[in-house]
N, C-alpha and C positions, 0 to 999 in steps of 0.2 A: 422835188422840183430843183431844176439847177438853172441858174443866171449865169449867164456869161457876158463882158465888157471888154473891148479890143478896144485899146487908145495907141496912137500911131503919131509921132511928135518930131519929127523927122531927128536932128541932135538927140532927142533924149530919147530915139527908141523909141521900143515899144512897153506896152504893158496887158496882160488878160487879167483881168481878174474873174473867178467862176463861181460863184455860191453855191453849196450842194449840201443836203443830208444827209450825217451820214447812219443808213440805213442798221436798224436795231438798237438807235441810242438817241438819247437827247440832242445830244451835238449835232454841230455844224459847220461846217470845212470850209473854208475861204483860202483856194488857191491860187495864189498868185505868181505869176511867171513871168520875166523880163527883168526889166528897172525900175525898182522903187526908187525914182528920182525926181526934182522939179516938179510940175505940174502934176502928175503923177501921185505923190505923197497927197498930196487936197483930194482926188479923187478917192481913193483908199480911205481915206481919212472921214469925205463924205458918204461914201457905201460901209463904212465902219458906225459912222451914228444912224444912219439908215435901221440899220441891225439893232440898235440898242434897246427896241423894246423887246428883242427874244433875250436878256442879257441872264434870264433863268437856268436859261438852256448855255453850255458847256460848247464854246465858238474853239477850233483849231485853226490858224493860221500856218494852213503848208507852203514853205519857202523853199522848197526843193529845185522849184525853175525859175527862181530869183537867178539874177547874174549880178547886181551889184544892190546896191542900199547906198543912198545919199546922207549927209548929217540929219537931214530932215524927216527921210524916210528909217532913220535910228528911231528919233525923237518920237514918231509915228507907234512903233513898232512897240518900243517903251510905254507908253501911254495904255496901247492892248494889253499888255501883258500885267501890269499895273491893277486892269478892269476885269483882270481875270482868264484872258488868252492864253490858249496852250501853243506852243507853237512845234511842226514836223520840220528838222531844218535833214538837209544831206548835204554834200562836202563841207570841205575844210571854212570856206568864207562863210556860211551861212552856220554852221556849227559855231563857229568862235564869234558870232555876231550877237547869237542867241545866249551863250555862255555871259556875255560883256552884260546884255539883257539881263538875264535874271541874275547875276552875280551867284550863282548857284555851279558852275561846273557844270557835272552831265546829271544832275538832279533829274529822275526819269520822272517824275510828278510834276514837272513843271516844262524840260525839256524831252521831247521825243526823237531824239536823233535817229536817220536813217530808219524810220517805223510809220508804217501807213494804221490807223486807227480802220477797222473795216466791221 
């Protein structure tokens, strides 16, 4: 089953967020695409507790169609990863975002740089 959410905030962008499984595994893929900013980070934050009773099951946080990340939407992302979130990051911002995150470098157990889980 896959959810998807379009938030439209005129200054702060846009945001989609998609829920999907991914197919032959426990996990579960939350990609999100736009600006993890303002208003934005609450939402995320409330479709992220939303989630927390599958917290058994193995959650990815794909930031591939991120364009930016606010302090807030750090602090967000931090907190995931914390509870156990893998995160897929691609370019340079979203790679060194996720680096600063886990304080791990390219740790592939923890970060998945440029790699789709399928």
């Amino acid at each position: 089953m896959a959810l998807a959410i379009l938030l439209n905030q005129g200054e702060q962008g846009m945001l989609k967020i998609t829920e999907h499984r991914i197919e032959g595994t426990d996990s579960t893929e939350l990609l999100l695409e736009g600006r993890l900013v303002g208003p934005w980070v609450e939402e995320v934050d409330s479709f992220w507790r939303r989630m927390d009773g599958n917290r058994q099951k193995q959650t990815v946080i794909d930031l591939g169609g991120v364009t930016f990340v606010d302090a807030e939407g750090k602090g967000l992302l931090t907190r995931m990863w914390r509870a156990g979130a893998k995160f897929h990051a691609a370019g340079c911002l979203m790679r060194c975002l996720v680096d600063e995150i886990t304080e791990t470098g390219t740790n592939e157990s923890t970060c998945l740089h440029d790699k789709k889980i399928s």
